[in-house]
NUVEXLUM-227183 format. One record per residue (C-alpha): residue number from 1; x, y, z; residue in one letter. Coordinates in nm, 4 decimals. Example, Ala and Ser with C-alpha at 12.3 -4.5 7.8 and 13.67 -1.06 7.14 Angstrom:
// NUVEXLUM-227183
1, 1.2300, -0.4500, 0.7800, A
2, 1.3670, -0.1060, 0.7140, S
END
This chain:
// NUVEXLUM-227183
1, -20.8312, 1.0303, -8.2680, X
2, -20.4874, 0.7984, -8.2605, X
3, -20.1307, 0.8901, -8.2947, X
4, -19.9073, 0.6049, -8.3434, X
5, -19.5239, 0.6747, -8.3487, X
6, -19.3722, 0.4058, -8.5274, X
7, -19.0255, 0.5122, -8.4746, X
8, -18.8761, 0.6853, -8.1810, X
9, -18.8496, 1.0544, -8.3060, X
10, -18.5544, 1.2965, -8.1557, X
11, -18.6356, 1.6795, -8.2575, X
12, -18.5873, 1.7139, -8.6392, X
13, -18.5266, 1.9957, -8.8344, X
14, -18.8089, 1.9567, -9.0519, X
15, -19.1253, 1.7915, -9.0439, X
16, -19.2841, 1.6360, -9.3810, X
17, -19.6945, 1.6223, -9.3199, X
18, -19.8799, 1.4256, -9.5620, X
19, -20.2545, 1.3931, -9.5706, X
20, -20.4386, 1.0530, -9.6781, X
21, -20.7753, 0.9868, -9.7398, X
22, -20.8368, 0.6109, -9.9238, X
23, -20.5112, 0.7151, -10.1521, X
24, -20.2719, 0.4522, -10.0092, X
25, -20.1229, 0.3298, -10.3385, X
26, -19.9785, 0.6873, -10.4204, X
27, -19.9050, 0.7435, -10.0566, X
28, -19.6539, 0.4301, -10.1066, X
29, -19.4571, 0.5947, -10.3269, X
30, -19.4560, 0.9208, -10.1726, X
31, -19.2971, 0.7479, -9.8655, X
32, -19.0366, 0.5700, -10.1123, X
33, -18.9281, 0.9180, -10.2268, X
34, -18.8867, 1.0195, -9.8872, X
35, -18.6464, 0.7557, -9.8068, X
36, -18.4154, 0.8384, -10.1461, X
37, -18.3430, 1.1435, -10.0086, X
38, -17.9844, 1.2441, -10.0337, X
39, -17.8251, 1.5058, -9.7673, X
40, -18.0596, 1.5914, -9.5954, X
41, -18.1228, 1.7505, -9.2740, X
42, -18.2905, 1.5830, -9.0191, X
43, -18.6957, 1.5221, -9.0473, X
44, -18.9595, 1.3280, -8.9633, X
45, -19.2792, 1.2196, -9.1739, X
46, -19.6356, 1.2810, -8.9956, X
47, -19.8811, 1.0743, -9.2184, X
48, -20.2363, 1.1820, -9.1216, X
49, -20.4961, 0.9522, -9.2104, X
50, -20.8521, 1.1548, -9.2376, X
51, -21.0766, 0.9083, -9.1641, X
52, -20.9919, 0.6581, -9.4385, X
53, -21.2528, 0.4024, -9.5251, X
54, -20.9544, 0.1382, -9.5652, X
55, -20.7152, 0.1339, -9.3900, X
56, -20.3265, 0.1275, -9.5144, X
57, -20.0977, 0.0708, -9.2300, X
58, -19.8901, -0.2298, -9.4204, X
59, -19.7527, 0.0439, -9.6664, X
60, -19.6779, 0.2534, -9.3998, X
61, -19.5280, 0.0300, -9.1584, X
62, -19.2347, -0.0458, -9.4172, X
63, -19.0985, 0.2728, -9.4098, X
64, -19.0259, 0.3019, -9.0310, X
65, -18.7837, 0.1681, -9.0170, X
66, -18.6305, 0.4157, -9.2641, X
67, -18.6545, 0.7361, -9.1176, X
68, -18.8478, 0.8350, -8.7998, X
69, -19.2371, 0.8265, -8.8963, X
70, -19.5865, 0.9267, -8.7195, X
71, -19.9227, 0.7806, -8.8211, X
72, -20.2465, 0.9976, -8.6745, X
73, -20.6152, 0.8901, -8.7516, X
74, -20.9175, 1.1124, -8.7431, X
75, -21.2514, 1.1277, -8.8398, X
76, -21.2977, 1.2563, -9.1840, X
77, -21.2983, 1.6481, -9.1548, X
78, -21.1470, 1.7672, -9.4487, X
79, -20.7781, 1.7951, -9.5829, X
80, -20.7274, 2.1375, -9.3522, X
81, -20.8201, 1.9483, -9.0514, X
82, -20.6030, 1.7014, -9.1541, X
83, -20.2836, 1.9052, -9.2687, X
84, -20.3779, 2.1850, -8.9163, X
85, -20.3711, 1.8312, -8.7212, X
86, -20.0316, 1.7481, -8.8479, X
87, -19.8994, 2.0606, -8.7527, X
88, -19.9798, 2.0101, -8.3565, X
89, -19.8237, 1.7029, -8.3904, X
90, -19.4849, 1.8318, -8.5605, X
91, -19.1912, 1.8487, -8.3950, X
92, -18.9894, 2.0502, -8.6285, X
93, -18.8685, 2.4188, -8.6699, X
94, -18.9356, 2.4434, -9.0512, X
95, -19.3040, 2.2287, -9.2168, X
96, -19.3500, 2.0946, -9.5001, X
97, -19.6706, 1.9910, -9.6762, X
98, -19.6967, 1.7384, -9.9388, X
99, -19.9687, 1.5266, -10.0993, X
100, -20.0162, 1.1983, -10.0719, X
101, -20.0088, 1.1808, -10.5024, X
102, -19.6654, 1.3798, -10.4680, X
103, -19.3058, 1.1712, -10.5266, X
104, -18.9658, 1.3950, -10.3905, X
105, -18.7364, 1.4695, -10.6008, X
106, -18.4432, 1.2599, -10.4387, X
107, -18.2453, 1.6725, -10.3459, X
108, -18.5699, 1.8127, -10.2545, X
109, -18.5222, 1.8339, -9.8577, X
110, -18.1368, 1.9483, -9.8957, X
111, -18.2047, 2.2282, -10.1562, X
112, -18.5086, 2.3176, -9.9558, X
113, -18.2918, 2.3330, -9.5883, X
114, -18.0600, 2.5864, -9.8208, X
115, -18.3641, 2.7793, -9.9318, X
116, -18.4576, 2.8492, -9.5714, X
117, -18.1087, 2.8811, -9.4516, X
118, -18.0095, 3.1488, -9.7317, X
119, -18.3607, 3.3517, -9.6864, X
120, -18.4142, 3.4270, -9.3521, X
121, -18.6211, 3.7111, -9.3631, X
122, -18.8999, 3.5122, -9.5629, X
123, -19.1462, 3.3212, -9.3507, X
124, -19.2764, 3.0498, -9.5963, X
125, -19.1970, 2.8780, -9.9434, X
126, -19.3093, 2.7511, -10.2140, X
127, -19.1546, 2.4883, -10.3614, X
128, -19.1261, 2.4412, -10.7471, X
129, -19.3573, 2.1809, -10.9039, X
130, -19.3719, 1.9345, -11.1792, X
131, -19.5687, 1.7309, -11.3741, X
132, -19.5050, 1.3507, -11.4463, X
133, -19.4586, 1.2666, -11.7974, X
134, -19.5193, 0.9212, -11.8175, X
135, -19.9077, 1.0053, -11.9603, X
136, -20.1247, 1.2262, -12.1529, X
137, -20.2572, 1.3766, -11.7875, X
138, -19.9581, 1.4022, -11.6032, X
139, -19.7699, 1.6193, -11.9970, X
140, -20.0599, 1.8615, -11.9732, X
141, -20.0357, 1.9199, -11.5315, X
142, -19.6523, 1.9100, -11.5950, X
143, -19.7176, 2.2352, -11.9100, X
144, -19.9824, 2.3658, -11.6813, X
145, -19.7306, 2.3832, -11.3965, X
146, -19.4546, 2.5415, -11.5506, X
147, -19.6580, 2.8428, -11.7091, X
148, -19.8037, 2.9370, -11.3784, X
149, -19.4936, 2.9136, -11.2042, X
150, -19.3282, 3.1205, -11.4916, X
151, -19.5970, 3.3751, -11.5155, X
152, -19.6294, 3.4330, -11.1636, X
153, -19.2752, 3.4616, -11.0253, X
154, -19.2218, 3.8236, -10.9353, X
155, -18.8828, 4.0040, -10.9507, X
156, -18.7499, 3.9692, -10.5698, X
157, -18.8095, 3.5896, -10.5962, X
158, -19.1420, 3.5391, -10.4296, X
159, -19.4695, 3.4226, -10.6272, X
160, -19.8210, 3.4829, -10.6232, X
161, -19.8703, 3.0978, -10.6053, X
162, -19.9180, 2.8401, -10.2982, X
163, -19.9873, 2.5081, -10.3599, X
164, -19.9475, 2.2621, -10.0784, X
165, -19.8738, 1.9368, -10.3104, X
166, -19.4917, 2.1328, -10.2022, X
167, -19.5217, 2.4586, -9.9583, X
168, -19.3339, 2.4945, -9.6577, X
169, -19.3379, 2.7360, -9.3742, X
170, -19.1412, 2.8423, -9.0192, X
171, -19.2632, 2.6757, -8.7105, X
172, -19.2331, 3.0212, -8.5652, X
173, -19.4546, 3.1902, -8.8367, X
174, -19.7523, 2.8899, -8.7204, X
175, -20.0321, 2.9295, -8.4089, X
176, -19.9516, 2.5524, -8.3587, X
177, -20.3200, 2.4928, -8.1698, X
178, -20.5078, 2.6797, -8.4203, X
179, -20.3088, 2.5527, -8.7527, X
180, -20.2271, 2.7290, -9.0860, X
181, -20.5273, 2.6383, -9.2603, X
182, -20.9131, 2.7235, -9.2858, X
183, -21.1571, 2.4074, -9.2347, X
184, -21.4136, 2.5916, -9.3884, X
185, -21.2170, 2.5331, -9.7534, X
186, -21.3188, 2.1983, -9.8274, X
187, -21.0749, 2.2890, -10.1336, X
188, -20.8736, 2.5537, -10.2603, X
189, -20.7945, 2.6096, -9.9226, X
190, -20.4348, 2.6690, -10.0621, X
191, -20.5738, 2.9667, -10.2054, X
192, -20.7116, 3.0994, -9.9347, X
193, -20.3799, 3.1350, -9.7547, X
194, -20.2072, 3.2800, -10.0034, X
195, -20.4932, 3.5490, -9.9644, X
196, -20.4542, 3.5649, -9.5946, X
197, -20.0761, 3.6241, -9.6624, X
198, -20.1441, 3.8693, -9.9284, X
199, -20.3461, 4.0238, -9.7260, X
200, -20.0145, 4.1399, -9.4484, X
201, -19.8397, 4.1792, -9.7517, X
202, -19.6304, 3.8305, -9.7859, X
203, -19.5680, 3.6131, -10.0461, X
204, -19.3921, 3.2328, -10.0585, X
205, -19.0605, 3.2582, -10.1589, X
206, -19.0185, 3.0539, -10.4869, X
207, -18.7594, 2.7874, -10.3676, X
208, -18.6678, 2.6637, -10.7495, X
209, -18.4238, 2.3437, -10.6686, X
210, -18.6335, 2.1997, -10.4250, X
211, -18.8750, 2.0077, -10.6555, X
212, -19.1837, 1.7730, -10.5948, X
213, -19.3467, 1.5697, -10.9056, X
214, -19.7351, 1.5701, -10.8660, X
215, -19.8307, 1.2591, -11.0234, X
216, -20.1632, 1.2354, -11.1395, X
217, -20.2855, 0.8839, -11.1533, X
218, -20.6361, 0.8933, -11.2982, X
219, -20.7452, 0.8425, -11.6404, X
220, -20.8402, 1.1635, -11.8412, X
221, -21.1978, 1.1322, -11.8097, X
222, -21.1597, 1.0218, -11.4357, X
223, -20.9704, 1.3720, -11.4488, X
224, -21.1976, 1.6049, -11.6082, X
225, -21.4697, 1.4728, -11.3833, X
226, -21.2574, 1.5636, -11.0664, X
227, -21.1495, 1.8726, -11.2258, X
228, -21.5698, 1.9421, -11.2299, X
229, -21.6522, 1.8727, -10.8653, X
230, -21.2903, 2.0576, -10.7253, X
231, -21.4561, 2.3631, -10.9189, X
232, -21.7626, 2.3746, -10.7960, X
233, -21.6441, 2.3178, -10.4456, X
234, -21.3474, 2.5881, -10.4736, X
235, -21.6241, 2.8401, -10.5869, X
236, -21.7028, 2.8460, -10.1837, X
237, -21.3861, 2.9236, -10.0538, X
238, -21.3674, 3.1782, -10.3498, X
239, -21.6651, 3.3043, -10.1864, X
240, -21.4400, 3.3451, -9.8426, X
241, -21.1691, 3.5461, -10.0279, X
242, -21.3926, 3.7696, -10.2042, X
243, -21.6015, 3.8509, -9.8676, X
244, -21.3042, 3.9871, -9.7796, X
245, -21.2531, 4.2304, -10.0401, X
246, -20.9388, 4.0517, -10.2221, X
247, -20.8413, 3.9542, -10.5397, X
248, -20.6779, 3.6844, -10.6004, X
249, -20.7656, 3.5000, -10.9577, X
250, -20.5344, 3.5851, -11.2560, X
251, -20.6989, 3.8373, -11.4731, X
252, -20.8499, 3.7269, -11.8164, X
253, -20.5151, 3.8670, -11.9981, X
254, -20.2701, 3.6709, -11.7789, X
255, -20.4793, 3.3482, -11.8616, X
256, -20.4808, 3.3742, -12.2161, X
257, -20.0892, 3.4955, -12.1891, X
258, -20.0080, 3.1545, -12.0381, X
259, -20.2127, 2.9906, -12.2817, X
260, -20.0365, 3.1091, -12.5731, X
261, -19.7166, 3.0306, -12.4044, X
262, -19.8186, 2.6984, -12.3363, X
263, -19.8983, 2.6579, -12.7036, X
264, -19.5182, 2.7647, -12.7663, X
265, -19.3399, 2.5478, -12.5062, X
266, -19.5986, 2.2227, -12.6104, X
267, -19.4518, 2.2599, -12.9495, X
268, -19.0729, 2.2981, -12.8638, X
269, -19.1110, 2.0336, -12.5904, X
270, -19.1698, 1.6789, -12.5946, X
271, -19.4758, 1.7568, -12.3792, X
272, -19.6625, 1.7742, -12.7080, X
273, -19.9572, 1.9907, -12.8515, X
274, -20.2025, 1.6667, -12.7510, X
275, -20.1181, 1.7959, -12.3852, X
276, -20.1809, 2.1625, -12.4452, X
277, -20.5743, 2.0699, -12.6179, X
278, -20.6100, 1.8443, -12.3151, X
279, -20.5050, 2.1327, -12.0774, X
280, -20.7253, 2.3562, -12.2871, X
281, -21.0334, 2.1098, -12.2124, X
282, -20.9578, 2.1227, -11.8583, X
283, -20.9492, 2.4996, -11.8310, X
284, -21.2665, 2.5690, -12.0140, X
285, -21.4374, 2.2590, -11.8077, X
286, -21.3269, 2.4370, -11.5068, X
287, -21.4528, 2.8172, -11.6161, X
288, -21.7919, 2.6876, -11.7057, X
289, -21.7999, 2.4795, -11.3871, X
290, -21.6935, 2.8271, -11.2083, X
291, -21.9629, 3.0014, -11.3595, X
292, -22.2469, 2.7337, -11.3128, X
293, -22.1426, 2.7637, -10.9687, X
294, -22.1746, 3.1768, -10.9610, X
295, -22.5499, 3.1383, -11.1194, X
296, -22.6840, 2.8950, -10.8746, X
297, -22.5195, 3.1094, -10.6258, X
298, -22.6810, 3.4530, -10.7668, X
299, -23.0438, 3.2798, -10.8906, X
300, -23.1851, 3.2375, -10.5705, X
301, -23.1198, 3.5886, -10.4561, X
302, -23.2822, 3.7078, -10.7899, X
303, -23.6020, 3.5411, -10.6943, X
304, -23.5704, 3.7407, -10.3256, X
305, -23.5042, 4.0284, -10.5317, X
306, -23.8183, 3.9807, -10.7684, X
307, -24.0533, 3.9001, -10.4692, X
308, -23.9273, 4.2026, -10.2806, X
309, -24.0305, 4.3922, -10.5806, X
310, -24.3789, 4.2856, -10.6369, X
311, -24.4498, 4.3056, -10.2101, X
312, -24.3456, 4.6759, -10.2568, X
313, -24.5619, 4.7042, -10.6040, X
314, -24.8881, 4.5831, -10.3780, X
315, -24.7936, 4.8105, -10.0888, X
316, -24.7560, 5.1239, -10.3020, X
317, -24.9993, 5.1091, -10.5391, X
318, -25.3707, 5.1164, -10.3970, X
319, -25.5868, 4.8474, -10.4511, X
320, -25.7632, 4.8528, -10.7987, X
321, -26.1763, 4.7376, -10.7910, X
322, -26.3395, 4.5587, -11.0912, X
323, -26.6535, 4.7162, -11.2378, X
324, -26.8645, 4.4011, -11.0314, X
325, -26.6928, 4.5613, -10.7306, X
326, -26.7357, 4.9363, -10.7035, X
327, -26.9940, 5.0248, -10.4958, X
328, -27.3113, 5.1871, -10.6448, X
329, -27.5110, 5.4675, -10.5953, X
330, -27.8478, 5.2218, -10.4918, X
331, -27.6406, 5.0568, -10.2385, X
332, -27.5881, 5.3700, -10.0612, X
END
């Protein structure tokens, strides 16, 4: 494991962590929104390569001399690892997580510093996210965001939502040596912190003006088929959560609320209803991966089941002779 400090770093305020693994392109201009940040506090960038197989140090390099910036390489253990790995390297009272596939909105950090500034009493925050519009994909994420966020904002300003493409938390809040998140998630692990915090009754405060663009920059069938494997993989951490006895999925009425108000905004929007049926085929791709996932889970226990069954058939019923077996009268 290496830590290269490109830049001498005095102690920020914040500290921007952004995992990597191959995705150097869209790391590049995650880095360039960084540096078009206007007012904000002081921060440094900890770029965590997990064990890329090529390496991207030219892109990075650039942008040292921009702001002070911290490159640390591991082997490839998972986007936890990465982000908990990050965090022991932070310097700052107040972390932020991004995604390498993420761009800044160029007010993000300031309006963020004023979210944490004006809410003291809330430990973390979720920042609001957005879709980029330049393609069919990145319409449909941008709908898709803006009807969860909507639909799950409660009334004192928190929401039942964390996603770490924008989520930010108190150094104070953080066991720095043992991280934030689970390794065990090789995804969703998002959602498994949001149960942890639901579970000592917290939620992220929704910090609305500090915005972060997820760009998506795959092809829609290069999409679906990553939408596919995430759901079959998040079906373990799911696993996690529901071991320990919490709910956290929206119920079948909340998901077909947002639908319909998806359908609404697509037509009143220039997001289009194109991006609504391509949202649609993403959600029902997911579902059926979800449930695929459930019966390969439950079909092996069946066959316990049914061979627990028949060993208790055999031992409880006595054994049954054939007519060629029962002893006879002669042979006695």
């Amino acid at each position: 494991m290496a830590i290269n400090s490109l830049t001498p770093i005095p102690t920020p305020h914040l500290s921007v962590i952004i995992p990597v693994y191959n995705d150097w392109p869209s790391l590049d201009e995650c880095l360039a929104s960084v540096a078009r940040q206007r007012e904000a506090p002081s921060f440094e960038v900890i770029v965590v390569d997990d064990g890329s197989r090529q390496g991207g140090d030219d892109l990075v390099y650039r942008w040292s001399c921009r702001y002070p910036l911290t490159i640390v390489r591991q082997p490839h253990a998972g986007i936890a690892a990465a982000r908990n790995r990050g965090i022991q390297v932070s310097k700052g009272s107040v972390i932020l997580f991004v995604d390498a596939d993420c761009r800044l909105e160029v007010e993000c950090l300031s309006a963020l510093d004023s979210a944490v500034a004006n809410s003291p009493q809330h430990a973390c925050f979720q920042l609001q996210l957005v879709g980029d519009d330049r393609g069919i994909v990145g319409r449909a994420e941008d709908l898709r965001l803006m009807a969860i966020q909507t639909h799950l904002l409660e009334p004192d300003g928190c929401i039942r939502y964390l996603n770490t493409s924008g989520f930010a938390i108190r150094r104070e809040s953080v066991d720095v040596e043992k991280g934030v998140f689970d390794p065990a998630a090789t995804r969703a692990e998002d959602t498994l912190l949001l149960a942890h915090l639901m579970q000592r009754g917290e939620l992220p405060f929704f910090a609305a003006k500090a915005m972060v663009c997820h760009a998506i920059r795959l092809s829609l069938l290069e999409c679906l088929r990553k939408d596919i494997r995430s759901a079959f993989l998040e079906g373990r951490t799911f696993d996690i959560i529901a071991s320990k006895g919490l709910r956290i999925r929206v119920s079948h009425r909340e998901r077909l609320r947002m639908l319909v108000s998806m359908w609404e905004r697509s037509g009143r929007m220039p997001i289009g209803r194109v991006a609504w049926c391509v949202l649609l085929i993403r959600q029902v791709l997911q579902r059926g991966t979800t449930y695929v996932y459930r019966c390969s889970r439950i079909w092996p226990n069946l066959r316990a089941a049914v061979r627990s069954f028949r060993s208790a058939q055999e031992s409880f019923w006595p054994k049954t002779y054939s007519l060629a077996d029962r002893p006879s009268h002669r042979d006695s």
